[in-house]
C-alpha positions in Angstrom: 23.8 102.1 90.3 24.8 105.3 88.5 28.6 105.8 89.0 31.3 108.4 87.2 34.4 107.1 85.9 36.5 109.2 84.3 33.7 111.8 83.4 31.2 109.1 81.9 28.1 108.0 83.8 27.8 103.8 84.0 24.7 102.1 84.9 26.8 99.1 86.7 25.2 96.0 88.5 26.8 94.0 90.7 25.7 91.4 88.5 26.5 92.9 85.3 30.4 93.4 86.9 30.7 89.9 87.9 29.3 88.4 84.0 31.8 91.1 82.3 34.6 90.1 84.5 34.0 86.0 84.2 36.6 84.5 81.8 38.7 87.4 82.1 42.0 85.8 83.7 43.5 88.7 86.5 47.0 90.5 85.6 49.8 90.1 88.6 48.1 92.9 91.2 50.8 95.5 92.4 48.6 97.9 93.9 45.2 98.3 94.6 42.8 95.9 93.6 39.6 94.5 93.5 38.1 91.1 94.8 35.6 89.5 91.8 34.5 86.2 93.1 36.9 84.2 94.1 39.8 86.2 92.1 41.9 89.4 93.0 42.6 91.7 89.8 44.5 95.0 89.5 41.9 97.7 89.9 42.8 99.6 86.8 41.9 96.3 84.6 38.7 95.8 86.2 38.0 99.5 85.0 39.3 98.9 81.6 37.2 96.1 80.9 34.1 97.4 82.6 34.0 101.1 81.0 36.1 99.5 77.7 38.1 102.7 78.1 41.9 103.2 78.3 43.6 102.9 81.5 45.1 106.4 81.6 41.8 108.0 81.6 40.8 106.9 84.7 42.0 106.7 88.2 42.5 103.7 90.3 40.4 105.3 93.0 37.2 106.5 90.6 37.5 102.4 90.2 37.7 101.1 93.7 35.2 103.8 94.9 32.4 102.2 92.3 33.2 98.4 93.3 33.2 99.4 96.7 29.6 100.6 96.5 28.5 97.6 94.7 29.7 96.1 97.1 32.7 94.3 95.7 36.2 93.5 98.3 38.4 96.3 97.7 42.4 96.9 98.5 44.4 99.8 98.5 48.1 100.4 98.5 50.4 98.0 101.1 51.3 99.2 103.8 55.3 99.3 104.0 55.6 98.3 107.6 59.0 97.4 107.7 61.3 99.9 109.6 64.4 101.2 106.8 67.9 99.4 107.9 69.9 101.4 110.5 73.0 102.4 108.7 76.1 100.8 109.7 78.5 102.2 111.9 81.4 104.4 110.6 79.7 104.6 107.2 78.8 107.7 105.5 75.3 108.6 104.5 76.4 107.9 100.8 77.9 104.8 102.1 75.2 103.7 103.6 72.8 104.9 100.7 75.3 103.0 98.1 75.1 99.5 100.3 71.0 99.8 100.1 71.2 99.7 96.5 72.8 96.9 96.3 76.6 98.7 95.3 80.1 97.3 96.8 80.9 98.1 99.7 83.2 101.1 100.2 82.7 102.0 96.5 
């Protein structure tokens, strides 16, 4: 299949991903990413090694769109689904602010 990344046409085969990708051990994922048999890698290195371009030429979405249409698992951003802390009573908005990164309290 005939797919554009980062201005370049690739011929890529489901196939021909999975044999460039095997021995190639996955970075710690952080944001979207691609499933390649039985491992999860960070989207942009699955582009890297696939188009053997640099990672800054190329977004993560030109990646997952490809994969996707080979027909490869893909991931996206997490969802943050955890509601931000009410702010404590009697504490100011830079109070509060302060306290969620972590600074003394009443500092």
């Amino acid at each position: 299949m005939r797919c554009v990344i980062a201005r370049f046409p690739f011929d890529l085969t489901k196939n021909g991903v999975l044999e460039t990708m095997r021995g190639v051990k996955p970075e710690e994922v952080v944001g979207e990413s691609v499933i390649i048999g039985r491992r999860t890698y960070p989207a942009k290195q699955v582009g890297q090694v696939i188009t053997r371009q640099d990672r800054r030429d190329f977004s993560a979405a030109e990646v997952l769109r490809a994969m996707t249409k080979l027909g490869f698992t893909c991931r996206g951003l997490p969802q943050n689904t955890a509601p931000a802390p009410a702010p404590a009573p009697g504490l100011t908005a830079l109070q509060h602010a302060s306290a969620m990164l972590g600074a003394p309290a009443g500092a």
